[in-house]
PLY file of the C-alpha trace (Angstrom):
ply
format ascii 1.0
element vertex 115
property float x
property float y
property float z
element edge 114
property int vertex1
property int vertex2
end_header
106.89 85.71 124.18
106.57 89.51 123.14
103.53 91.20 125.07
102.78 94.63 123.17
101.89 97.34 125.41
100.14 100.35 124.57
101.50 103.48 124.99
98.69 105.89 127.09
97.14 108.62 124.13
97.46 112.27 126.43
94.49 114.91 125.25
94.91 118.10 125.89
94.35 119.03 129.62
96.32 115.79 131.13
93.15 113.04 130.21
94.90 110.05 129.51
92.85 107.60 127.02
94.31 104.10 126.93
93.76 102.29 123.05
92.28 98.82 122.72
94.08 96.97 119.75
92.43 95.21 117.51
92.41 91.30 117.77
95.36 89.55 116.34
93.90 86.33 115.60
92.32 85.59 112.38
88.60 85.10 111.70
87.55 81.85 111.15
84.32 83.32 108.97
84.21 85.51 105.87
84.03 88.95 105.58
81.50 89.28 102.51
78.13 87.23 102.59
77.78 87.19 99.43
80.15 86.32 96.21
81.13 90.00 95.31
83.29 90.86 91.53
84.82 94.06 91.13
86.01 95.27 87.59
88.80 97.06 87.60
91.38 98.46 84.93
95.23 97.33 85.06
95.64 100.31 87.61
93.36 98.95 89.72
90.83 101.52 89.49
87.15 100.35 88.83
85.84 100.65 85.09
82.17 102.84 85.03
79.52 99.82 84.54
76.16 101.30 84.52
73.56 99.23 83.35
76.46 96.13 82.80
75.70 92.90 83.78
77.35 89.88 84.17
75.95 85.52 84.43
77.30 82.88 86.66
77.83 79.23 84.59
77.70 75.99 86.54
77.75 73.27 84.54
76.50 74.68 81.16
73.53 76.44 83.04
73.05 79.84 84.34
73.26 79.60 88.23
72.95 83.56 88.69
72.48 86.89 86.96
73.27 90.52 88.45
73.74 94.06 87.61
76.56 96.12 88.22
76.98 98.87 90.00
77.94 102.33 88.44
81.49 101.84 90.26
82.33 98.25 88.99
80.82 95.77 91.45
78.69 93.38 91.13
77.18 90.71 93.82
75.45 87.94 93.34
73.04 87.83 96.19
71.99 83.83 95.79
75.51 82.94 95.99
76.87 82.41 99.66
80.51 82.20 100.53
82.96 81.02 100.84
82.04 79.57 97.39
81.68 75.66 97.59
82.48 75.34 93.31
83.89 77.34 90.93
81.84 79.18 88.54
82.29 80.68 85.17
81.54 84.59 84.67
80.54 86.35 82.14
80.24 89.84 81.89
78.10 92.02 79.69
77.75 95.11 78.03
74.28 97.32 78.51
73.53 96.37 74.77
74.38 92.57 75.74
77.69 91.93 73.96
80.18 89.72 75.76
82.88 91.47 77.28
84.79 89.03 79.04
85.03 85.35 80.46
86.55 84.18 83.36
86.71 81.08 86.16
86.16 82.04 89.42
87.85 79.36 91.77
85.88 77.49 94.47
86.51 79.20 98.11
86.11 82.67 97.49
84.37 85.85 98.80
85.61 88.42 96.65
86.91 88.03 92.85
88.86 91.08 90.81
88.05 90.85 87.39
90.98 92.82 85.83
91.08 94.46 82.25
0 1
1 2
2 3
3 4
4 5
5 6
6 7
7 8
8 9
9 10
10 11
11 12
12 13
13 14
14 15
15 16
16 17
17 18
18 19
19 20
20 21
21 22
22 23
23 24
24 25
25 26
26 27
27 28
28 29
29 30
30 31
31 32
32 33
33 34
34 35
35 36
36 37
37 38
38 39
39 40
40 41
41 42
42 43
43 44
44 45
45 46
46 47
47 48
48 49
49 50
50 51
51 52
52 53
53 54
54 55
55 56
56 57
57 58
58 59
59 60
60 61
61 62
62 63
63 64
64 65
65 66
66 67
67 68
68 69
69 70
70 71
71 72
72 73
73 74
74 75
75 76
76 77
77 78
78 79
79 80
80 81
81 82
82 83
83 84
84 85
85 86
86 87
87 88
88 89
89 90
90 91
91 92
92 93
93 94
94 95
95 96
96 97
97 98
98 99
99 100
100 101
101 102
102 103
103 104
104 105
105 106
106 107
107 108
108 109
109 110
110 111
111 112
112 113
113 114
């Protein structure tokens, strides 16, 4: 077995300061709370979405409805995660045209809804 050590961080005037590392081990919970969707162009860079919106479908009925952000997120605050089903999203212009439709899978925090 490999132990890492860490080398001592010298400040100026001889003070050593010893680092901590962070934990190697994954988490066994998930990072988000809540079911989060970012927007995002094929460069990865978030699309403007004031006043967008965008609908959660479970079984032919709307489960959840939220507005994005200005900087293309959205979160669905009555959706937990990791996500026990999969949903379909819709998103929505401000004047309420359909944009775009996609699945999101069940067991998910996080989605990137690209183009």
């Amino acid at each position: 077995m490999v132990r890492l050590v860490n080398p001592p961080f010298t400040l100026p005037g001889g003070t050593v300061v010893k680092v901590r590392r962070p934990s190697l081990t994954a988490s066994t919970s998930p990072t988000l709370n809540r079911l989060t969707v970012v927007w995002v162009q094929n460069n990865g860079v978030p699309f403007r979405t004031t006043n967008f919106f965008a609908e959660l479908i479970r079984n032919g009925r709307v489960v959840s409805q939220a507005v994005f952000d200005p900087f293309g997120v959205v979160v669905f605050n009555n959706i937990g995660t990791l996500t026990q089903v999969s949903y379909q999203l819709r998103t929505f212009n401000p004047s309420g045209i359909l944009q775009r439709v996609r699945t999101i899978p069940a067991g998910v925090q996080a989605f990137a809804l690209i183009g």
